[in-house]
C-alpha positions in Angstrom: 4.9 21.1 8.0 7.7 18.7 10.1 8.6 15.8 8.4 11.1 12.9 9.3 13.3 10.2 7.7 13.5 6.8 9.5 16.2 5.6 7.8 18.1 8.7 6.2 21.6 7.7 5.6 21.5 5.6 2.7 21.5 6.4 -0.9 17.5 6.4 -1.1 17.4 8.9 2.5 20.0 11.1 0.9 17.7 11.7 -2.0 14.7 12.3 0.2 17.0 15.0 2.4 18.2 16.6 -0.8 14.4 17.1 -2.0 12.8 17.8 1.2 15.5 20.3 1.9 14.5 22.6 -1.3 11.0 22.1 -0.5 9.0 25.7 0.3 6.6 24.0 2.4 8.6 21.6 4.8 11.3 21.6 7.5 12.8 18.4 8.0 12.6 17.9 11.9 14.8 14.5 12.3 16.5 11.7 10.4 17.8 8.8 11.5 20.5 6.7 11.4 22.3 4.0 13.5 25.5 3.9 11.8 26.0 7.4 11.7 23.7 8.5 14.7 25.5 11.8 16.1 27.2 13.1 13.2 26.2 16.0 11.3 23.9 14.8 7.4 26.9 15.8 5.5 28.8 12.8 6.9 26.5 10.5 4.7 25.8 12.8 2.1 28.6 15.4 0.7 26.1 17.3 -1.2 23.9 18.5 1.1 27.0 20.3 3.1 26.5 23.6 3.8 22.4 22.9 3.3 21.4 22.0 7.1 22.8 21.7 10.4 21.0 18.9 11.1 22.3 15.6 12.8 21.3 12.2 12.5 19.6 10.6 15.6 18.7 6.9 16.1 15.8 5.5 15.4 12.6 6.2 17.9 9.6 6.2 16.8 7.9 7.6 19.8 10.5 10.6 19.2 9.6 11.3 15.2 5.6 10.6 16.2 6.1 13.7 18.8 8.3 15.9 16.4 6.7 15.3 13.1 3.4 15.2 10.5 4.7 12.9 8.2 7.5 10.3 8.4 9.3 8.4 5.1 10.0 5.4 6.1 13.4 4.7 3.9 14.5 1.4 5.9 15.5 -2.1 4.4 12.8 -4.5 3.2 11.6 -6.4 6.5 11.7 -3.8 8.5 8.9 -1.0 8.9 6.5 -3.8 9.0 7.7 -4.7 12.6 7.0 -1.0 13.7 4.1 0.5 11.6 1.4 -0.4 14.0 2.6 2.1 16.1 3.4 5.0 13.5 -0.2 4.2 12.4 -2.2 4.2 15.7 -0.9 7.2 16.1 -2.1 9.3 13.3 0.6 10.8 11.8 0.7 10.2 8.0 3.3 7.8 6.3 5.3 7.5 3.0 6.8 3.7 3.3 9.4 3.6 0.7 10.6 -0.1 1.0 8.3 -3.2 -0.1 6.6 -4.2 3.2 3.3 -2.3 2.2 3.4 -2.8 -1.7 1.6 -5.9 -1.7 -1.8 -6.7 -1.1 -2.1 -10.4 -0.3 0.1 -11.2 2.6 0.9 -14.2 1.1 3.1 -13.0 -1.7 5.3 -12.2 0.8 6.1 -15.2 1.3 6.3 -16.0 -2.6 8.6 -13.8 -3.3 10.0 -12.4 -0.3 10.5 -15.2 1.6 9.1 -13.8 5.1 5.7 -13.6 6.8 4.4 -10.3 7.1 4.4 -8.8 10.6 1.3 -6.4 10.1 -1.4 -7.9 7.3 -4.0 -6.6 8.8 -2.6 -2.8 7.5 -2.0 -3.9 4.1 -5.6 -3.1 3.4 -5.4 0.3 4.5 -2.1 1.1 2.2 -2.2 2.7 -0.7 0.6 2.0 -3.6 2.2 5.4 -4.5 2.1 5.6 -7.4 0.6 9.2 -8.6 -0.1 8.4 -12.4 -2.5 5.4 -11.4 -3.5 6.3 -7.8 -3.5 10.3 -7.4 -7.3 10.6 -5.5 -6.7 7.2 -3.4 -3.4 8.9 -2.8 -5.1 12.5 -1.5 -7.1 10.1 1.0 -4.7 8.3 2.8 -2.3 8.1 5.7 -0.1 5.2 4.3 1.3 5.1 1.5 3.4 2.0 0.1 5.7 3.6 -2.8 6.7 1.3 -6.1 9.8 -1.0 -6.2 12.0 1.8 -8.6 12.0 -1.3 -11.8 8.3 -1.6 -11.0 7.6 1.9 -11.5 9.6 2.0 -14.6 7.3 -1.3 -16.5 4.1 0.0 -14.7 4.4 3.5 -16.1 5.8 1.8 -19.7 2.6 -1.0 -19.8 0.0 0.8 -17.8 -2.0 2.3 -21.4 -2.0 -1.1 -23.4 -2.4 -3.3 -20.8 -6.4 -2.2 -21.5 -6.1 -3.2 -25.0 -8.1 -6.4 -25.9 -5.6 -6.8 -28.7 -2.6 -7.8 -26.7 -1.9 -11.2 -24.7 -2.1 -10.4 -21.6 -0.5 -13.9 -20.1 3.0 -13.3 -22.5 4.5 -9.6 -21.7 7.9 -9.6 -21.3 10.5 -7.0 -19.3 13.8 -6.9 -19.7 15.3 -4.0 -16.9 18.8 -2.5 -16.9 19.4 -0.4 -13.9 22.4 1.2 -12.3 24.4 0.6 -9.4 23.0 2.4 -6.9 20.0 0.7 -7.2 21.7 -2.3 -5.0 21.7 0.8 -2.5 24.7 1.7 -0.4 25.8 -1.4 1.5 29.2 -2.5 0.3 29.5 -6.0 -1.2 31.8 -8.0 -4.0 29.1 -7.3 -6.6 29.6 -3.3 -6.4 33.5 -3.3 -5.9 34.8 -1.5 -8.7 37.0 -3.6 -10.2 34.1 -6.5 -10.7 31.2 -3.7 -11.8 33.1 -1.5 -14.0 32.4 -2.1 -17.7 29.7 -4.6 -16.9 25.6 -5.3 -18.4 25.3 -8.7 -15.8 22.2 -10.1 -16.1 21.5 -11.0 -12.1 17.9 -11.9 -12.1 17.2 -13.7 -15.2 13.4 -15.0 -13.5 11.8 -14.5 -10.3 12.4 -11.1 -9.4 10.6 -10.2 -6.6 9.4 -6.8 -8.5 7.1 -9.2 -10.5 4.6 -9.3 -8.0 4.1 -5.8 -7.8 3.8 -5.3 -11.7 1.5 -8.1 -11.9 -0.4 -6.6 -9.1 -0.9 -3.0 -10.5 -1.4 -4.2 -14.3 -4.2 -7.2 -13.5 -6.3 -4.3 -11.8 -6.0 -1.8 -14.6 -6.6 -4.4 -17.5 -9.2 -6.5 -15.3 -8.1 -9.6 -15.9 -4.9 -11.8 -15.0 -2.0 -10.1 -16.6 1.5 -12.4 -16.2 4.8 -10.6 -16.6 8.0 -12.3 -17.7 10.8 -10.2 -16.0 14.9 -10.3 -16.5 17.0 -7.7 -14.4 20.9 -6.7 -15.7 23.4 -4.4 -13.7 25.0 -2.3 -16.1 27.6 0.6 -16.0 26.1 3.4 -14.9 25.2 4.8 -11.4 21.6 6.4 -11.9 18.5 5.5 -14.6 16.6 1.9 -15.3 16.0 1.4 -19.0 13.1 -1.0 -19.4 12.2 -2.4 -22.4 8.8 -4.0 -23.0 7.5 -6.7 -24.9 3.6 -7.0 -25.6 2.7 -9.1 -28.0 -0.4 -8.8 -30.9 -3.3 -10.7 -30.7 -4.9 -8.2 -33.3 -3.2 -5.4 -35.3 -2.7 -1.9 -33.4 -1.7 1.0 -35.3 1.0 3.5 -34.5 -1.5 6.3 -34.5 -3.9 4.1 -32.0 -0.7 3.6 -29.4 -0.3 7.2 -29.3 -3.9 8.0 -28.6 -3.8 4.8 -26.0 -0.9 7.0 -23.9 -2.0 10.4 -24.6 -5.5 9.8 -22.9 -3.9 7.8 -20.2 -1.2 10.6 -19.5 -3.6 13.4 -20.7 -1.8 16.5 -18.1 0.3 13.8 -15.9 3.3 16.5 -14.4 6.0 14.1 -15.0 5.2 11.8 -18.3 7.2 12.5 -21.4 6.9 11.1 -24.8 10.3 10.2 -26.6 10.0 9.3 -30.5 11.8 11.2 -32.3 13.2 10.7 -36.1 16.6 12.4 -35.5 19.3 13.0 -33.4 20.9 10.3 -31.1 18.7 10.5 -28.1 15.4 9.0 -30.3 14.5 6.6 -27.7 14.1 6.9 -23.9 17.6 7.1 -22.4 17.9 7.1 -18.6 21.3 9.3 -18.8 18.6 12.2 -19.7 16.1 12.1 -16.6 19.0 12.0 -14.3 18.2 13.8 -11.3 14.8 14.7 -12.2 11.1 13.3 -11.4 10.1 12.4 -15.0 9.6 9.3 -17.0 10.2 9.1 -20.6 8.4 6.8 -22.5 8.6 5.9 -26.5 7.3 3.0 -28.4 7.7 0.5 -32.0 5.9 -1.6 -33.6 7.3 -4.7 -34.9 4.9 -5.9 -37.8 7.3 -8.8 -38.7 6.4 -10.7 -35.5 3.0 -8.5 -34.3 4.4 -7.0 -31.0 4.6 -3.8 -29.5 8.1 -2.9 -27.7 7.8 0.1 -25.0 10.5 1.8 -23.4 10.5 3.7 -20.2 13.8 5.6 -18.6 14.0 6.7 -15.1 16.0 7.6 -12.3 16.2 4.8 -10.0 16.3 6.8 -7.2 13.8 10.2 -8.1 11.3 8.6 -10.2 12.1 5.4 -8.9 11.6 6.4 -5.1 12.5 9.6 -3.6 10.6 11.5 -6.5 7.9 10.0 -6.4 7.6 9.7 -2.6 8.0 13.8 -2.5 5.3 13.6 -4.9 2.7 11.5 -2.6 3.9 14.2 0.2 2.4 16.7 -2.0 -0.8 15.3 -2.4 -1.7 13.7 0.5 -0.8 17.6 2.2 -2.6 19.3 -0.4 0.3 21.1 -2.1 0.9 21.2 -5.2 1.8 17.8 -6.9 4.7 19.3 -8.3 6.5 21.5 -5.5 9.8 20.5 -4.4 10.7 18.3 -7.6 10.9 21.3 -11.0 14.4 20.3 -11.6 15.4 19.8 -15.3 17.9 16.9 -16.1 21.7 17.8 -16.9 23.3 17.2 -20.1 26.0 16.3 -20.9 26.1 14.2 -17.4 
């Protein structure tokens, strides 16, 4: 199968090329770029020297349409909105990795994106990637809107006790760390070195525009209006979110009923690890240990002094959090198997 990347020179594209590369049952037919439009992948992406021959191209759609049977869309928020209709129309399948098909009410967009959307009348038609809650719809469709990478982290964290009716569902609280490349490649004060070495900066205390997605997601599983409290931090690290979960008791749960809550909701899910363990230093999910790989790890406590629940989720930003999981939706919607193309294990020490 041919598959393109609109949008392949940025830290999110260089993940998809370095997937899709080892992949047994794709060739990667074009990937664009305008900055680097001409000049061979390695240019972008040092790792993948030596891997392909391939040069990046400038964006034309009419071009991938013609060369491929699948396209990732990897562009900035904003964009692939403006040119779906015609990827669509066309019939070729496609794996949209930034926000403009996440939502389903085009007038969050507006909420907490601050632009109208160009296509709403395809927003009904996308399915949000996400495997562990969406794997049939998934198998079905030819567009596919993947998670916001701290979105997948507190969705895959809450997405078991969010069906409890002991929790309150209107006071769950998020609190996200996530590393630098999860600003993505574009160069700015924030990620100079000198001024994000040795920081944890909170820089989205309320309002993040992930919110809408968790909300989204969570309020259909628990059937009922679930409200999520989210802050964001930068921290020192290049790869992995850490979030950390809040839930609060309206009755008691017992340790032994959490585990059986995420057991039967992860019962034989490829990429879903359980992290509680009474020794060593690693006890708790840590994203330095996924890094590089597809899986989320996921532990829990429970805090009887003030009746809450705290979950904790690790991922890499940019596997898990999009690349990963994007490969993964490739699998299924072609019929492969889920887990082709993404059997790496994590390094360590990294």
């Amino acid at each position: 199968m041919n598959v393109g990347i609109y949008g392949a020179s940025g830290y999110v594209g260089g993940e998809l090329l370095r997937l899709l590369l080892q992949h047994s049952r794709v060739t990667v037919t074009v990937a664009t770029s305008k900055t680097y439009a001409g000049e061979y992948i390695h240019r972008a992406h040092p790792n993948l020297r030596g891997h392909t021959n391939l040069r990046f191209e400038l964006p034309n759609p009419s071009d991938i349409i013609k060369k491929c049977d699948l396209v990732f869309m990897a562009t900035p928020h904003g964009t692939s909105s403006k040119t779906m209709a015609e990827f669509y129309t066309s019939g070729i399948k496609i794996i949209d990795l930034s926000a403009d098909f996440r939502l389903r009410n085009p007038d969050d967009y507006i909420k907490w994106y601050n632009w109208t959307h160009k296509n709403p009348d395809l927003l009904k038609e996308a399915v949000y990637g996400l495997p562990e809650l969406h794997r049939e719809e998934i198998r079905r469709a030819r567009l596919v809107a993947c998670p916001g990478c701290m979105a997948a982290g507190a969705i895959l964290a809450l997405a078991p006790i969010v069906q409890s009716p002991n929790i309150e569902k209107r006071k769950i609280v998020v609190d996200t760390k996530v590393g630098s490349s999860g600003a993505g490649a574009k160069v700015s004060l924030a990620s100079h070195h000198s001024e994000h070495y040795s920081i944890v900066r909170p820089y989205k205390p309320v309002g993040h525009r992930h919110t809408a997605e968790i909300e989204q997601e969570l309020s259909a599983l628990a059937k009922d209006s679930v409200a999520i409290s989210m802050s964001a931090h930068a921290v020192n690290m290049v790869r992995g979110i850490l979030s950390t979960c809040h839930v609060f008791l309206t009755a008691p749960i017992t340790q032994i009923e959490t585990w059986r809550f995420y057991r039967d909701f992860y019962r034989a899910q490829p990429f879903i690890r359980f992290v509680r363990d009474k020794k060593g230093i690693f006890r708790y999910p840590d994203p330095k240990v996924v890094v590089g790989t597809n899986f989320c790890d996921i532990g829990f406590e429970i805090d009887e002094h003030t009746e809450r629940v705290v979950l904790l989720s690790a991922i890499d930003n940019l596997v898990k959090g999009a690349a990963g999981t994007a490969v993964q939706d490739m699998n299924l919607m072609m019929g492969f198997n889920e887990t082709e193309g993404l059997r790496s294990l994590g390094f360590h020490p990294v």
